[in-house]
NUKE-214224 format. One record per atom (N, C-alpha, C): residue number from 1; atom name; x, y, z. Coordinates in Angstrom, 3 decimals. Atoms other than C-alpha are relative to their C-alpha. Layout:
N
nr NUM; atom CA; east X; north Y; up Z $
...
***
This chain:
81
nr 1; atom N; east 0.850; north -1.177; up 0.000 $
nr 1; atom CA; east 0.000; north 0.000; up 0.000 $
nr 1; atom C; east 0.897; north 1.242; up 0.000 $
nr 2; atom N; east -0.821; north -1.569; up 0.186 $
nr 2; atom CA; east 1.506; north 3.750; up -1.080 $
nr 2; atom C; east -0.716; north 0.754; up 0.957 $
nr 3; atom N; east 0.572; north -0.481; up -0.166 $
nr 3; atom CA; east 0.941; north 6.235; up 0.692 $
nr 3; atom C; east -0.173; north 1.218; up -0.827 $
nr 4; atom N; east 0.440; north -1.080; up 1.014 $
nr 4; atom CA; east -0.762; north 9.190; up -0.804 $
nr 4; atom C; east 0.540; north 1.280; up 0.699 $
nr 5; atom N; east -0.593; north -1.029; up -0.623 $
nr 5; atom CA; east 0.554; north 12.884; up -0.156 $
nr 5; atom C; east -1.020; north 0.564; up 1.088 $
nr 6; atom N; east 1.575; north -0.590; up -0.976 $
nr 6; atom CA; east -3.098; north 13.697; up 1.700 $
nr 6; atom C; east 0.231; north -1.073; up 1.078 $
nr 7; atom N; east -0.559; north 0.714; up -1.198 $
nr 7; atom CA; east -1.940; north 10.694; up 4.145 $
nr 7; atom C; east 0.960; north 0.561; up 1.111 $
nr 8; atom N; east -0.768; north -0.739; up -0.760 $
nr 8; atom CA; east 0.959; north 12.297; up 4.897 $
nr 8; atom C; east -0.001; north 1.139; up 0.616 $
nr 9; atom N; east 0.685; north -1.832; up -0.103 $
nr 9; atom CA; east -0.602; north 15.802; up 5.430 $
nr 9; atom C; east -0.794; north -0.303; up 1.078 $
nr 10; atom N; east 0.797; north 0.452; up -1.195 $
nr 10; atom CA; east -2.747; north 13.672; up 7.787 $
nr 10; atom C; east 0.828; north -0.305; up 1.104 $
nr 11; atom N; east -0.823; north 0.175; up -1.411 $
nr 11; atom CA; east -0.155; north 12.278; up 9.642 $
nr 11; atom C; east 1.006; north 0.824; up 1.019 $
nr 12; atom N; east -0.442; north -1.131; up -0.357 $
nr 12; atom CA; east 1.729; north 15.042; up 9.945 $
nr 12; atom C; east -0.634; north 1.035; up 1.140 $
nr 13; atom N; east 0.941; north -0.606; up -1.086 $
nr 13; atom CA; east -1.209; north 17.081; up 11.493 $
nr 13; atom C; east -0.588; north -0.495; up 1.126 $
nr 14; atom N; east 0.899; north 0.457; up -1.668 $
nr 14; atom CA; east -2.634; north 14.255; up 14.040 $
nr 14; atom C; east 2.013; north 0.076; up 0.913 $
nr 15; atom N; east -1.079; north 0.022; up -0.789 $
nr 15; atom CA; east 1.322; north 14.233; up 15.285 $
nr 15; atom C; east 0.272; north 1.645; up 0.491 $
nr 16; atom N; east -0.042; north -0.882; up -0.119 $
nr 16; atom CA; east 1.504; north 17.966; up 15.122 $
nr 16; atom C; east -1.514; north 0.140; up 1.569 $
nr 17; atom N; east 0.669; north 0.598; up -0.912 $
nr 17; atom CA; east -1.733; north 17.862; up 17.521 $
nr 17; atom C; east 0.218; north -1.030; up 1.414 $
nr 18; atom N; east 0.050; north 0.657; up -1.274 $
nr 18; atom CA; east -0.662; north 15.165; up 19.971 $
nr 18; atom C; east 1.363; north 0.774; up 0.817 $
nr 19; atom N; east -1.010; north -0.803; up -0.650 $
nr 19; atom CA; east 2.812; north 17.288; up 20.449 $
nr 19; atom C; east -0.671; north 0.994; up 0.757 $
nr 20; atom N; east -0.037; north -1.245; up -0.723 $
nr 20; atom CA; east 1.028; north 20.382; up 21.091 $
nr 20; atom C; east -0.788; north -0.635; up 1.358 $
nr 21; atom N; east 0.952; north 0.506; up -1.116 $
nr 21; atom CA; east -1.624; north 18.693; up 23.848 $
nr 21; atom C; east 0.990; north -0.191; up 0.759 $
nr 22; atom N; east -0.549; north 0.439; up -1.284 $
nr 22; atom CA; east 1.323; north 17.173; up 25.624 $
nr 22; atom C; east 0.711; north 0.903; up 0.217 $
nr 23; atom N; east -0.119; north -0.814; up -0.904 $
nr 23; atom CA; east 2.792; north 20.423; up 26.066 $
nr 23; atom C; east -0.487; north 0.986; up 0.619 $
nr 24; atom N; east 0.800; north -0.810; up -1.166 $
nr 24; atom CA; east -0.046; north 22.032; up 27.623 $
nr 24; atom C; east 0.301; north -0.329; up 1.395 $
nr 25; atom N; east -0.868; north 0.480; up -1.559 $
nr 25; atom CA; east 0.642; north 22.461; up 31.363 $
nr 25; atom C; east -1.129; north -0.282; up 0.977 $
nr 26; atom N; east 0.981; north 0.702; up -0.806 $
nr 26; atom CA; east -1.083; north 20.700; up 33.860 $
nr 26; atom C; east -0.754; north 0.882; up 1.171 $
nr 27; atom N; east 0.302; north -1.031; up -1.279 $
nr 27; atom CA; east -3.162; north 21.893; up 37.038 $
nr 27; atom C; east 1.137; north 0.336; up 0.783 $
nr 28; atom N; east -0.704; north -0.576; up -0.816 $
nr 28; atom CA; east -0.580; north 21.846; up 39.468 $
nr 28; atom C; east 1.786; north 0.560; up -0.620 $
nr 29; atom N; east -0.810; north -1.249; up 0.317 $
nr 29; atom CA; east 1.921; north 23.990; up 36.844 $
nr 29; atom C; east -0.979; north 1.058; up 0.270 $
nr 30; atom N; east 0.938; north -1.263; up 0.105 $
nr 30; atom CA; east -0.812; north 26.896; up 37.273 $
nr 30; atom C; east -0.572; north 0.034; up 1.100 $
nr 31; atom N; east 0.860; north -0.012; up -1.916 $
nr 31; atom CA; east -1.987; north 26.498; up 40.847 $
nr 31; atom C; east 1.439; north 0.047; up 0.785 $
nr 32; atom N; east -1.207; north -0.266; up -1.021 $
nr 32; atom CA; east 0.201; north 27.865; up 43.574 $
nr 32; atom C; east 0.432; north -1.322; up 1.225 $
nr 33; atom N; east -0.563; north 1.210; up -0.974 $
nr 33; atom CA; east 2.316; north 25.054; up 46.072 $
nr 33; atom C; east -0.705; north 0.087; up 1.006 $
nr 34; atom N; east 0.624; north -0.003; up -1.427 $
nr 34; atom CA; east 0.830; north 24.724; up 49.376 $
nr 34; atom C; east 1.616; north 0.646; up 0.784 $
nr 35; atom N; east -1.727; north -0.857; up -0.438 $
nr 35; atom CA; east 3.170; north 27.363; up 51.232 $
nr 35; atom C; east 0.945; north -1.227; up 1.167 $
nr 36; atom N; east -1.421; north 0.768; up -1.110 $
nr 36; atom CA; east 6.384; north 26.042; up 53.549 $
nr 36; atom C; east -0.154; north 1.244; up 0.562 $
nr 37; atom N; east 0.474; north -0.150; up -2.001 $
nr 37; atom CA; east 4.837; north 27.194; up 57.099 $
nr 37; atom C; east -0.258; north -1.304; up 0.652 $
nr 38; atom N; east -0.209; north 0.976; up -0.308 $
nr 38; atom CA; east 4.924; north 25.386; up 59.843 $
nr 38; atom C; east -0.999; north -0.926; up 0.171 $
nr 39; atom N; east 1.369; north 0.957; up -0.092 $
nr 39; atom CA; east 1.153; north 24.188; up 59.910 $
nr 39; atom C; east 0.167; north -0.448; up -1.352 $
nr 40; atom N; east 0.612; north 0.312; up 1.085 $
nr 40; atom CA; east 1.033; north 23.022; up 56.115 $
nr 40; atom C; east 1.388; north -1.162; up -0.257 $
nr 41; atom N; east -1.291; north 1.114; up 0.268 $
nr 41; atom CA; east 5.108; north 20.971; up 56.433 $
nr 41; atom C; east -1.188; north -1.372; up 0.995 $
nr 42; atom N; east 0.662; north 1.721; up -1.003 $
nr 42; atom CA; east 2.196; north 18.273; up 58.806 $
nr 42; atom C; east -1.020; north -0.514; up -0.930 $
nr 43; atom N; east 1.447; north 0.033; up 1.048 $
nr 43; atom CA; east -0.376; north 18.685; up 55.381 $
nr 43; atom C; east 0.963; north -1.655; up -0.578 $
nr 44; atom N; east -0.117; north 1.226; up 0.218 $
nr 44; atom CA; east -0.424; north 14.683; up 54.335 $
nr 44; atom C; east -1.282; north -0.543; up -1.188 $
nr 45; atom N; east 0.548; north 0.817; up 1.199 $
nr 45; atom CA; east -3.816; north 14.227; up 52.753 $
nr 45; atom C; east -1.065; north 1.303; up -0.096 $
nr 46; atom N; east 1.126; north -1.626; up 0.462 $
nr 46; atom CA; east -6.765; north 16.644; up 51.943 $
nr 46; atom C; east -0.894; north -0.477; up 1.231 $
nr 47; atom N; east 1.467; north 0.304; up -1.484 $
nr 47; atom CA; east -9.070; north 15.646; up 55.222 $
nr 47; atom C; east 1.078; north 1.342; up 1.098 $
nr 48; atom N; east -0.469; north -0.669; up -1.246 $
nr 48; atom CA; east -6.307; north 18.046; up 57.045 $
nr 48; atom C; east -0.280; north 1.312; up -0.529 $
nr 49; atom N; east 0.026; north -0.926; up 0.854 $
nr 49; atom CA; east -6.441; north 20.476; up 54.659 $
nr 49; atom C; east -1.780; north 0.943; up 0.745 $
nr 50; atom N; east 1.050; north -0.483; up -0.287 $
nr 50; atom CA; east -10.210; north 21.177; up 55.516 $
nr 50; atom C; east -0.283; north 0.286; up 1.412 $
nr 51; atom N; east 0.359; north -0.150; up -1.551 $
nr 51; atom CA; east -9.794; north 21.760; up 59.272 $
nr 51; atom C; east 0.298; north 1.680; up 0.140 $
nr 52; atom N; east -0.231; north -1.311; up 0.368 $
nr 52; atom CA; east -8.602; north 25.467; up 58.189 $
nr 52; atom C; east -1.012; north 0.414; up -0.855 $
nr 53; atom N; east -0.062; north -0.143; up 1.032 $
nr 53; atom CA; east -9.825; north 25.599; up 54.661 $
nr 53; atom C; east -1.639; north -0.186; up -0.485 $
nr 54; atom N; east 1.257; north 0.156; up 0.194 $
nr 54; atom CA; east -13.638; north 24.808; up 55.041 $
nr 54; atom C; east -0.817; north 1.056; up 0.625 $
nr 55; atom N; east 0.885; north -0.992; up -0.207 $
nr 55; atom CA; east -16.702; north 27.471; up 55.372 $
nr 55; atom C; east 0.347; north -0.029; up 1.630 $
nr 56; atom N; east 0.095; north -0.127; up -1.732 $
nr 56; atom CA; east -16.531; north 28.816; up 58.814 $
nr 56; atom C; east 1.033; north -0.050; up 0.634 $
nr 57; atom N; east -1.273; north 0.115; up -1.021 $
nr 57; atom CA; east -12.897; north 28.135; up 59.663 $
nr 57; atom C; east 0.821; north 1.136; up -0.266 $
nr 58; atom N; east -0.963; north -1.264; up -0.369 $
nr 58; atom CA; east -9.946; north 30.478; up 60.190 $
nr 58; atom C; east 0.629; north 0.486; up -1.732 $
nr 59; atom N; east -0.368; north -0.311; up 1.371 $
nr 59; atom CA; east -8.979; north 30.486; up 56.039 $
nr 59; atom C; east -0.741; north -0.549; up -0.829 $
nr 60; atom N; east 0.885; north 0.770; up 1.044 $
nr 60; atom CA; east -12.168; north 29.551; up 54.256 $
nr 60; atom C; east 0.762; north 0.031; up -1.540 $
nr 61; atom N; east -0.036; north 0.150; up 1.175 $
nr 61; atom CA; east -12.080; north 28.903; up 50.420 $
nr 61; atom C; east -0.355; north 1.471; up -0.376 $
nr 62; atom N; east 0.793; north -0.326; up 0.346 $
nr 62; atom CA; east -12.915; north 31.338; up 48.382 $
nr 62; atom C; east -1.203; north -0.140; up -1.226 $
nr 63; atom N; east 0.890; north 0.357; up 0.667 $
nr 63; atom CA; east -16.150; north 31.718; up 46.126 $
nr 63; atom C; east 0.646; north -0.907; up -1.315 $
nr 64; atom N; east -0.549; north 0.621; up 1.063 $
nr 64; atom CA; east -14.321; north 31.097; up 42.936 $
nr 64; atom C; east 0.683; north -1.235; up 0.179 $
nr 65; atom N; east -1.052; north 1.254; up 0.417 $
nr 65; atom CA; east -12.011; north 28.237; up 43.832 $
nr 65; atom C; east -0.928; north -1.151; up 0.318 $
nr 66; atom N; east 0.560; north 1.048; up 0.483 $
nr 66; atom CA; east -13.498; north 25.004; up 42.631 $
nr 66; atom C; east -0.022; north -0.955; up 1.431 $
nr 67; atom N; east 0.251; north 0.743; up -0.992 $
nr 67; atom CA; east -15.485; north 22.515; up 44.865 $
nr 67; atom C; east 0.796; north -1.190; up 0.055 $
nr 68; atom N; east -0.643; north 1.969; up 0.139 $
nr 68; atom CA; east -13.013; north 19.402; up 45.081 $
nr 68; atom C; east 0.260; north -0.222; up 0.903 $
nr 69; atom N; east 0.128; north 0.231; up -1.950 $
nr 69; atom CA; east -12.135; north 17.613; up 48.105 $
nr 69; atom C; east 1.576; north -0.807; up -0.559 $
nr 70; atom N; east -1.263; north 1.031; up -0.254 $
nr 70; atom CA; east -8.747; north 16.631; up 46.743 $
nr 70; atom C; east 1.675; north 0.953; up -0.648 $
nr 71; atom N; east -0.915; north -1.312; up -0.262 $
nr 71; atom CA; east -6.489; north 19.685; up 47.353 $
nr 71; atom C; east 1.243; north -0.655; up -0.811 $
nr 72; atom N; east -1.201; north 0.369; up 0.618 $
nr 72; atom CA; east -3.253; north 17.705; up 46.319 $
nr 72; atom C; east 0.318; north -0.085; up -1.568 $
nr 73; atom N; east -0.135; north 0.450; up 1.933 $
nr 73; atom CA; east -4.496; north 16.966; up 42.562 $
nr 73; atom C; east 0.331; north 1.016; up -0.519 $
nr 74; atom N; east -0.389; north -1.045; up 0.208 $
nr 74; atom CA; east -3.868; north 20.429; up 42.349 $
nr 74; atom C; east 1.239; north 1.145; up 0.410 $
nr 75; atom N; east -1.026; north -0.766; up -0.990 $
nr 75; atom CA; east -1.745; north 22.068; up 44.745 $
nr 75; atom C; east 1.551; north -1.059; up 0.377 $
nr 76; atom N; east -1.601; north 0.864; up -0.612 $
nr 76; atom CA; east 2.134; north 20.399; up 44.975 $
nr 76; atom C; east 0.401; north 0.611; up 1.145 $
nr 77; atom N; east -0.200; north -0.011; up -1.187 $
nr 77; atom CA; east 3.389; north 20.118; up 48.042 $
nr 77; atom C; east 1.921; north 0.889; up -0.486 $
nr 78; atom N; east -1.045; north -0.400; up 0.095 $
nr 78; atom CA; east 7.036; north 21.950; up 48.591 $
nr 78; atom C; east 0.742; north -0.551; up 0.019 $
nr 79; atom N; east -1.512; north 0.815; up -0.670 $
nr 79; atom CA; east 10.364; north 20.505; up 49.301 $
nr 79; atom C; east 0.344; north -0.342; up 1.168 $
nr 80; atom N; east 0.387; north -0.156; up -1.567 $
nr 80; atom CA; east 9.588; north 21.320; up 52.895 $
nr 80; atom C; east -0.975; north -0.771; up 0.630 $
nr 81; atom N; east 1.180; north 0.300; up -0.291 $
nr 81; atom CA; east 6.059; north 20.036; up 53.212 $
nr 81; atom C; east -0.384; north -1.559; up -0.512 $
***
């Protein structure tokens, strides 16, 4: 089987395409680290996270930042923490 020049124009563009996707940058390039203080170097899983970080406590959320319950998928931890 040959290929035809419209093959190659194809393959060209789905490879052009899967390059650019994989260097889009992920959530936690664009979301800030969880700072290095000394309450957040004991942060382990996201259940601690919400003892501050939930309505009513000492550093709620705010409106805009997205309902998830799994702080880490987003937020990298430091070198410290």
């Amino acid at each position: 089987m040959r290929m035809r020049r419209a093959d190659w124009a194809f393959l060209l563009a789905v490879t052009a395409v899967i390059v650019l996707v994989s260097l889009l940058p992920s959530p936690r390039d664009r979301n800030p680290p969880i700072p290095d203080s000394p309450e957040h170097r004991l942060v382990s899983s996201e259940k601690i996270c919400s003892t501050c970080h939930a309505a009513g406590q000492s550093r709620p959320l705010t409106e805009r930042h997205p309902k998830r319950q799994d702080c880490l998928h987003c937020h990298k931890q430091t070198d410290g923490g």
